[in-house]
Steps between C-alpha positions, in 0.01 A plus 500: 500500500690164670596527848865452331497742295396764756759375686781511285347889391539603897829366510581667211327857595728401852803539325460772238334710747751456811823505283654881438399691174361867473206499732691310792766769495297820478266293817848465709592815428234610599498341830806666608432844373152525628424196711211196437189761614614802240553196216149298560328707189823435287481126565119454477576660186725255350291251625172668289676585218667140438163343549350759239760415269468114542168539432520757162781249381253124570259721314702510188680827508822309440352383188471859371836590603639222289358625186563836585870496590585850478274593814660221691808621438381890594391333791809361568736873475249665646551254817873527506452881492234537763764248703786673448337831591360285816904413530625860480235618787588245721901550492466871504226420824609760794802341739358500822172366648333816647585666123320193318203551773410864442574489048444189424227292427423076425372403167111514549243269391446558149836578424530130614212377292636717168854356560423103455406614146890606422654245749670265269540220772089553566439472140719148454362365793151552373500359191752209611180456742221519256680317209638225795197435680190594314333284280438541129159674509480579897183687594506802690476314860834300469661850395404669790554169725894567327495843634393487860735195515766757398420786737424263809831277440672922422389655781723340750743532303460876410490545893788306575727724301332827610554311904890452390523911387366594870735243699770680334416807548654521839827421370473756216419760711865622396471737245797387286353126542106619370681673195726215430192249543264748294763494226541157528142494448508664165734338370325176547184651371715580132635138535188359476451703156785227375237212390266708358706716267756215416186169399 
């Protein structure tokens, strides 16, 4: 792989991975409800998982899923109903911060990893990736070059929306601000549902 085509697929896994979609907003959510320490496992998580799936798709999976379309498109309500769900829990989330402490928990680890496979953003940034920046034919090693790319370029990223959940959680100490915020949350979560159910 050309130096300028690595560089054009960091740039690329720079932008799709800082800008806000499913994963971002569950990670600052996160942040505020539970705090960077409490959300490490969710993030390393997201950061597995999307590597995982990077690597299944360069593989060929998206190959199957084209001539199977009816399990793609399973896949596809069975994401928007695991994220809604996700939505529902987050906007009914306990008001105040010493209630969210003692009942709540953050998404762990393989929650994380299981959820890239029903993200719809993770999924269209994969294959966008593979299909973009692969080559016809790519062995294994350029694949998994692809991959760590993505997670190295992602984790920053990942952390820099978890960092923005804790800074604010100062200022949502309120109760009425963390339920208006946690709400806000959710409903930004279902937005994100738009592009997927509406190609």
């Amino acid at each position: 792989m050309s130096y300028d085509l690595l560089l054009a697929a960091a740039v690329f896994a720079l932008v799709s991975s800082i800008t806000p979609g499913p994963n971002n907003t569950m990670l600052m959510a996160s942040g505020v409800n539970f705090g960077f320490k409490r959300t490490l496992w969710h993030m390393l998580g997201v950061e597995i998982g999307f590597g995982i799936l990077l690597l299944s798709v360069g593989m060929g999976l998206h190959t199957v899923l084209d001539q199977y379309p009816g399990a793609y498109e399973a896949m596809r309500y069975a994401g928007a109903a695991y994220m809604l769900w996700i939505a529902w829990k987050l906007a009914s989330a306990k008001p105040t911060q010493a209630d969210i402490k003692v009942t709540a928990t953050p998404m762990g680890f393989w929650a994380a990893v299981a959820f890239q496979w029903v993200n719809p953003k993770a999924w269209v940034m994969a294959v966008t990736c593979m299909s973009t920046y692969l080559a016809p034919h790519a062995g294994f090693a350029q694949v998994l070059l692809l991959a760590v790319l993505f997670v190295v370029v992602g984790s920053p990223s990942a952390a820099f929306w978890v960092g923005f959940g804790q800074a604010m959680r100062k200022w949502l100490q309120d109760p009425l601000r963390l339920r208006l915020f946690n709400i806000a949350m959710a409903l930004a979560l279902v937005a994100s549902l738009y592009p997927m159910l509406n190609p």
